[in-house]
C-alpha positions as CSV (number, residue, x, y, z in Angstrom):
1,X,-17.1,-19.6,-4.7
2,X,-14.9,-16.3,-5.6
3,X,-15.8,-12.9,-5.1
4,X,-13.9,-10.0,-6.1
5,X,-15.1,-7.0,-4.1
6,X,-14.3,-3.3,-5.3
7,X,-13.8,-0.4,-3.6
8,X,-14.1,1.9,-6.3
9,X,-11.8,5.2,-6.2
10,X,-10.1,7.5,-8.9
11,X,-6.9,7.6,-7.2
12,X,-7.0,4.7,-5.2
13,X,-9.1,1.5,-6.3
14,X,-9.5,-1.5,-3.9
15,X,-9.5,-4.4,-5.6
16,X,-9.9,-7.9,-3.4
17,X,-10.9,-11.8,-3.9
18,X,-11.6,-14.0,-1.7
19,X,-12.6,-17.7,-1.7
20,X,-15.4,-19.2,0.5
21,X,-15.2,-21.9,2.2
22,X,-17.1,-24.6,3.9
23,X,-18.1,-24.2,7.4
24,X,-18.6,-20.1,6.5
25,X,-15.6,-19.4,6.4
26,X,-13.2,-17.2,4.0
27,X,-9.9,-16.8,2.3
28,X,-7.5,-14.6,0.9
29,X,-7.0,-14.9,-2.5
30,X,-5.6,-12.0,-3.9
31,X,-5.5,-7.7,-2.6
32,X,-4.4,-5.2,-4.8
33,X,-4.7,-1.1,-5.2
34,X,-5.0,0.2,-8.7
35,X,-3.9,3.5,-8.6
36,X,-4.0,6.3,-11.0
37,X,-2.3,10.4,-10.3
38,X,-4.5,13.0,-10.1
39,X,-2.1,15.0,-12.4
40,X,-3.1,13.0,-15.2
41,X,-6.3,13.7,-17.5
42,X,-9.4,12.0,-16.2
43,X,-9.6,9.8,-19.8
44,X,-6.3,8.3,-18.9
45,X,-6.8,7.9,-15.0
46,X,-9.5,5.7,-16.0
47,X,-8.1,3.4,-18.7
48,X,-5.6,2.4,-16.3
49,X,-8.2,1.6,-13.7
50,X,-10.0,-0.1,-16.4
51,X,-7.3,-2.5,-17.4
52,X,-6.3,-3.3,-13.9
53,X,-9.8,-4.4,-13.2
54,X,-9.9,-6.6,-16.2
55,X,-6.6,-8.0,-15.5
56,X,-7.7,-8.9,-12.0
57,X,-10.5,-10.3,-13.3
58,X,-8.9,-12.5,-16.0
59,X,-6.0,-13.7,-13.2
60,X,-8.7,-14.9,-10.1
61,X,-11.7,-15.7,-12.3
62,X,-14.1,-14.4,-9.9
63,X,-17.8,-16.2,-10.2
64,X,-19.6,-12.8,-8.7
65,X,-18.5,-9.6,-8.1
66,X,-19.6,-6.6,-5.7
67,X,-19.0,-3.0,-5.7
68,X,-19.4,-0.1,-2.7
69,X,-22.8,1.8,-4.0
70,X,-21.5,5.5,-3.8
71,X,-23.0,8.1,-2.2
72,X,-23.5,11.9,-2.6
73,X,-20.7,13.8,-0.5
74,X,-19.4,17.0,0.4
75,X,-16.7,16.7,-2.4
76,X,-18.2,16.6,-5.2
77,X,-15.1,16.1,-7.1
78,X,-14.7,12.9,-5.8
79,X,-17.9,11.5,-6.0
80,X,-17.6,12.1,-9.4
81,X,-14.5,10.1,-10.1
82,X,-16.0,7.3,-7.5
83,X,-18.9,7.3,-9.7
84,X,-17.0,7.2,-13.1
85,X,-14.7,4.2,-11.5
86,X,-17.7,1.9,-10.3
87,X,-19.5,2.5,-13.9
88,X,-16.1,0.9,-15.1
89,X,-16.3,-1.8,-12.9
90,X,-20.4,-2.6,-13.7
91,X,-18.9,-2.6,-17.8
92,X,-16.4,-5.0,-16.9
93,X,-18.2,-7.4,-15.2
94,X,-20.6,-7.1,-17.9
95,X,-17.7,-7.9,-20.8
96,X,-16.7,-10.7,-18.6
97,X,-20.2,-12.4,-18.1
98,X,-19.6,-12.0,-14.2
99,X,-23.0,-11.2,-12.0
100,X,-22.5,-8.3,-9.6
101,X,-24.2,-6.3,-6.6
102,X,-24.2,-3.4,-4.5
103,X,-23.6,-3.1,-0.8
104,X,-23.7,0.3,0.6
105,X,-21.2,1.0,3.4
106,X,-23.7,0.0,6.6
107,X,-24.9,-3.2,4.7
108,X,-20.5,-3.9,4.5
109,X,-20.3,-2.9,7.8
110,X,-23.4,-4.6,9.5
111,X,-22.1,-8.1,7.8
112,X,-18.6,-7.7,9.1
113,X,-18.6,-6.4,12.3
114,X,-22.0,-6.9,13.3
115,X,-22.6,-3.1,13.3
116,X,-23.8,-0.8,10.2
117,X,-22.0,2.3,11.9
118,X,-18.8,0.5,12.9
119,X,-15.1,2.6,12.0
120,X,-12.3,1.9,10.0
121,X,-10.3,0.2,12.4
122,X,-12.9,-2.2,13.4
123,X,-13.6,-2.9,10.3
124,X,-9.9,-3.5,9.1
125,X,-9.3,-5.6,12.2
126,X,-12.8,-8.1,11.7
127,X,-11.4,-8.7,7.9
128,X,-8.1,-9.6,9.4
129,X,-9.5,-12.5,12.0
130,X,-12.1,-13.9,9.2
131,X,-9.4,-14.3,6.6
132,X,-6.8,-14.9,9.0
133,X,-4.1,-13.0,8.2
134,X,-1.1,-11.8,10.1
135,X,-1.8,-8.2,9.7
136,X,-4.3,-6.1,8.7
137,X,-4.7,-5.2,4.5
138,X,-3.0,-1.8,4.0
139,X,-4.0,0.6,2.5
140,X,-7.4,1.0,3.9
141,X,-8.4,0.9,0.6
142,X,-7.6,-2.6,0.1
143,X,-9.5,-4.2,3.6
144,X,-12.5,-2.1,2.3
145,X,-12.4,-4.0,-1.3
146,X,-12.1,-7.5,0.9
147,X,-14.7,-6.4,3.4
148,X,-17.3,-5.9,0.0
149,X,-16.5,-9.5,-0.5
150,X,-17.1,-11.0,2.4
151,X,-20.5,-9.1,2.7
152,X,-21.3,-10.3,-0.9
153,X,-20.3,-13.7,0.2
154,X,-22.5,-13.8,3.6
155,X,-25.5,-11.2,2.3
156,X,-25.1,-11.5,-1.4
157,X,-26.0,-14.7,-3.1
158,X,-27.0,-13.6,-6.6
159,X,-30.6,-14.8,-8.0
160,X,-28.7,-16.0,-10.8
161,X,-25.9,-18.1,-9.4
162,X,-28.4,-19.9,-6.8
163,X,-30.9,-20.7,-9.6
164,X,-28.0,-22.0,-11.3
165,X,-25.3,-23.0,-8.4
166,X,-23.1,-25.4,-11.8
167,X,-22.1,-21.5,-12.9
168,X,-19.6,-21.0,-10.3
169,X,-15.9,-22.0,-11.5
170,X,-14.9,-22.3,-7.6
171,X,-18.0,-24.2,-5.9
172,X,-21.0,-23.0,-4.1
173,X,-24.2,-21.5,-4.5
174,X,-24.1,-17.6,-4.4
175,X,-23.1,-17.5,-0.6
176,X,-20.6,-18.9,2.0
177,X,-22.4,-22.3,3.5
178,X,-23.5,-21.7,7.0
179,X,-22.1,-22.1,10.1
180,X,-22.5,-23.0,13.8
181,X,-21.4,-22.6,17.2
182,X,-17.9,-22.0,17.7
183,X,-17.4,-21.7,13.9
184,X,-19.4,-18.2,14.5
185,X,-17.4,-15.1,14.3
186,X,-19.4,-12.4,16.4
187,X,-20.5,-10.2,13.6
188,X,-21.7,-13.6,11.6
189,X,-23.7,-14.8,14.8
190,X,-25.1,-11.2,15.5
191,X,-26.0,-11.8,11.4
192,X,-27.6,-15.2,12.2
193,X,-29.9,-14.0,15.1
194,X,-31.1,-11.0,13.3
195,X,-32.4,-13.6,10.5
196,X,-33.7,-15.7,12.9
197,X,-35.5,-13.3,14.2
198,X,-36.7,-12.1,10.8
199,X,-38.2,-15.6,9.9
200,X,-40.2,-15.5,13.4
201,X,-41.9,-12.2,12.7
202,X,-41.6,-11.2,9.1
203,X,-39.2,-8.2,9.9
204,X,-36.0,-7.5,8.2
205,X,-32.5,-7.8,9.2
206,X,-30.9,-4.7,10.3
207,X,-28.2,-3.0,8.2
């Protein structure tokens, strides 16, 4: 299965796929920024946002998407613009036939790390040992996009691709298979208790 997460942004867009695996584990496919000058008229800062959304999606051919759910902030100018940018990214993914969801930041957090109120750097560094890569994605922009994927792909799982699991171009069901043991990443076996436990007494998982 391929998700494309986004961490929507006027200036700065995260835009990151990944492909599950067997054995719950995760790969990079492709990390970009879409970026867009604050000089420029808001019409035109989002057109090019637009098209490098819809070129992303037509090169990785994501099966499910997932977007940041944006919260009020102190600046309201840029809740605005982050608001305006994940509208674009719902359209597209509606154009393209493409399911998607919203994590807020504690539910990309808690499926990462393990912990909803986890920083930056923990963050950046938990996406770097599940996909494996030498270094960390830069700007933080990008690690945040493929963080929104990997929580799709372990907390996600959209009604409609496991009703139908033949939709997905890439294989899978909605969510990355499940894993055991030493295959277990901290945050994912922190993840697996807390459903455990959730199954014995009818509670629900913490974000």
């Amino acid at each position: 299965m391929r998700v494309l997460g986004v961490d929507p942004g006027l200036t700065r867009c995260g835009l990151g796929t990944i492909e599950a695996e067997a054995g719950r584990r995760a790969s990079l496919v492709d990390v970009r920024v879409a970026r867009s000058s604050p000089h420029m008229s808001p019409d035109k800062r989002l057109l090019i946002i637009a098209d490098e959304i819809d070129r992303v999606i037509e090169e990785t051919k994501p099966d499910v998407m997932a977007v940041e759910r944006v919260f009020a902030q102190d600046n309201v100018r840029s809740v605005m613009g982050t608001a305006q940018v994940a509208g674009i990214v719902l359209l597209a993914a509606a154009r393209a036939g493409i399911p998607i969801e919203m994590h807020t930041p504690s539910e990309v957090k808690a499926a990462v790390t393990g912990s909803g109120r986890a920083g930056k750097q923990q963050v950046e560094a938990m996406v770097q040992r599940i996909l494996r890569l030498r270094e960390r994605p830069r700007p933080a922009d990008a690690a945040d996009s493929l963080a929104i994927a990997i929580c799709q792909a372990w907390r996600g799982g959209t009604a409609s691709l496991c009703a139908q699991p033949d939709r997905t171009q890439h294989g899978g069901a909605g969510t990355l298979p499940r894993a055991h043991g030493a295959d277990l990443t901290p945050a994912q076996r922190m993840w697996a208790n807390a459903e455990r436990m959730s199954r014995r007494h009818g509670a629900v998982a913490p974000k």
